[in-house]
C-alpha positions in Angstrom: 8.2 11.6 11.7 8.0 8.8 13.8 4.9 10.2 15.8 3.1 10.3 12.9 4.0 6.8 12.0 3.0 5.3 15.8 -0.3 7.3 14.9 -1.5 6.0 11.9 -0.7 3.1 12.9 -2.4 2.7 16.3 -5.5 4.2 14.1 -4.8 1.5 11.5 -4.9 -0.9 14.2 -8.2 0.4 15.8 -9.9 0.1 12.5 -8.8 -3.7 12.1 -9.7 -3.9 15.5 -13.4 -2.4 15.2 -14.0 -4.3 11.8 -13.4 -7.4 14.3 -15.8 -6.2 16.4 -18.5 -5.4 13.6 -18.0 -8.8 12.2 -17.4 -10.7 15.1 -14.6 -12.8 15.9 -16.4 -16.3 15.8 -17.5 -15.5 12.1 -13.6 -14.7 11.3 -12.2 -17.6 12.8 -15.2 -20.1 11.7 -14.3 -18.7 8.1 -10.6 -19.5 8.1 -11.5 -22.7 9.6 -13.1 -23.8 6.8 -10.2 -22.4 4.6 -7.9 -24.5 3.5 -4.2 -23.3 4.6 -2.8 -24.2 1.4 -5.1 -22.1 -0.6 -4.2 -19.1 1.9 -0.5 -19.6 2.0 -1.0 -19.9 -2.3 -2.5 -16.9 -1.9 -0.3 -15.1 0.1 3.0 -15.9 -1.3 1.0 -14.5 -4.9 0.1 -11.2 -3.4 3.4 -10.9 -1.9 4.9 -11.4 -5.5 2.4 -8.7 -7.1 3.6 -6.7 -4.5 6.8 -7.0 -5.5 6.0 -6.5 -9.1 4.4 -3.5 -8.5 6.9 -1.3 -6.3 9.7 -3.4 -9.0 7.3 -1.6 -11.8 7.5 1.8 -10.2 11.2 1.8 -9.6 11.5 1.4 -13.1 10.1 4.5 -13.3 11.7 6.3 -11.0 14.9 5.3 -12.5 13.6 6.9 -15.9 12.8 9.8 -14.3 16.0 10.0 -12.4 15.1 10.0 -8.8 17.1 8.2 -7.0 15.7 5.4 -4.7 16.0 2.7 -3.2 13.0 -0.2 -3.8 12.2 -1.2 -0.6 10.9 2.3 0.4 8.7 2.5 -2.5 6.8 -0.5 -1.4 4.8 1.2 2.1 4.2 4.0 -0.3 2.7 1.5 -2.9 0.4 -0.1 0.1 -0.6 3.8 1.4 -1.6 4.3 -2.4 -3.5 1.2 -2.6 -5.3 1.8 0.9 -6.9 5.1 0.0 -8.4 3.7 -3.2 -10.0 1.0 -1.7 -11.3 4.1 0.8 -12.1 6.1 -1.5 -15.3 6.3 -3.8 -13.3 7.1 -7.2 -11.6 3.7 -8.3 -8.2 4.9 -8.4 -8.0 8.4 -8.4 -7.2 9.1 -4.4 -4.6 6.5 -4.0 -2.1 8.0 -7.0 -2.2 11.6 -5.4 -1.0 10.7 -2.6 1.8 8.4 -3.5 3.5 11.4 -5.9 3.1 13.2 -2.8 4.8 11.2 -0.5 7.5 10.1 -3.0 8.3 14.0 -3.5 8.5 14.5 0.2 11.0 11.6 0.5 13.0 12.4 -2.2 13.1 16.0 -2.3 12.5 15.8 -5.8 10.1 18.3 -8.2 6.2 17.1 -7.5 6.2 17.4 -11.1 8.6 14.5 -11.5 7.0 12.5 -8.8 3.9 12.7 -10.5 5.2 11.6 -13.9 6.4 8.4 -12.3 2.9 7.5 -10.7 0.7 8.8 -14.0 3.0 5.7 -15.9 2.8 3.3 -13.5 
């Protein structure tokens, strides 16, 4: 398991790191620049509380459901969830897939049940 983690990782990381080069760092740091911090910190500290609304929402419904976990590994498969829709053509129809999946294979519980949890979130 943690192979795979160190690998998607290092892949996440060369993506960043080619978007960087496609857009060019001068551009990236001319743009924040111009930013005002306070405005980036608000927004930060806002998408960190969605964030934390979201996995908070999704937990609920675990719970429901009766699978037992913990929050705090619901929210990396929240982001995962969230990174293959924005990859994906279809709004959000790749993301959900593939969070039942990984919660199913963490838990050990029935996909069916996994799936119930991320159709009513």
């Amino acid at each position: 398991m943690k192979h795979k983690t160190l690998i998607l990782l290092a892949i996440g990381i060369g993506v960043l790191l080619v978007f960087i080069y496609l857009i060019g760092p001068e551009q990236i740091l001319d743009a924040l620049e111009m930013a005002n911090p306070w405005y980036i910190l608000l927004a930060l500290i806002v998408q960190f509380f969605l964030f934390a609304l979201w996995t908070e929402r999704w937990a609920i419904n675990t719970w429901v459901v009766g699978i037992k976990i913990k929050r705090w590994p619901l929210l990396p498969m929240l982001l995962v969830g969230m990174a293959i829709n924005n990859l994906t053509p279809s709004g959000r129809g790749g993301g959900e897939p593939v969070r039942a999946y990984i919660l199913g294979k963490y838990t050990k519980c029935p996909m069916e049940n996994s799936f119930a949890t991320v159709i009513t979130d």
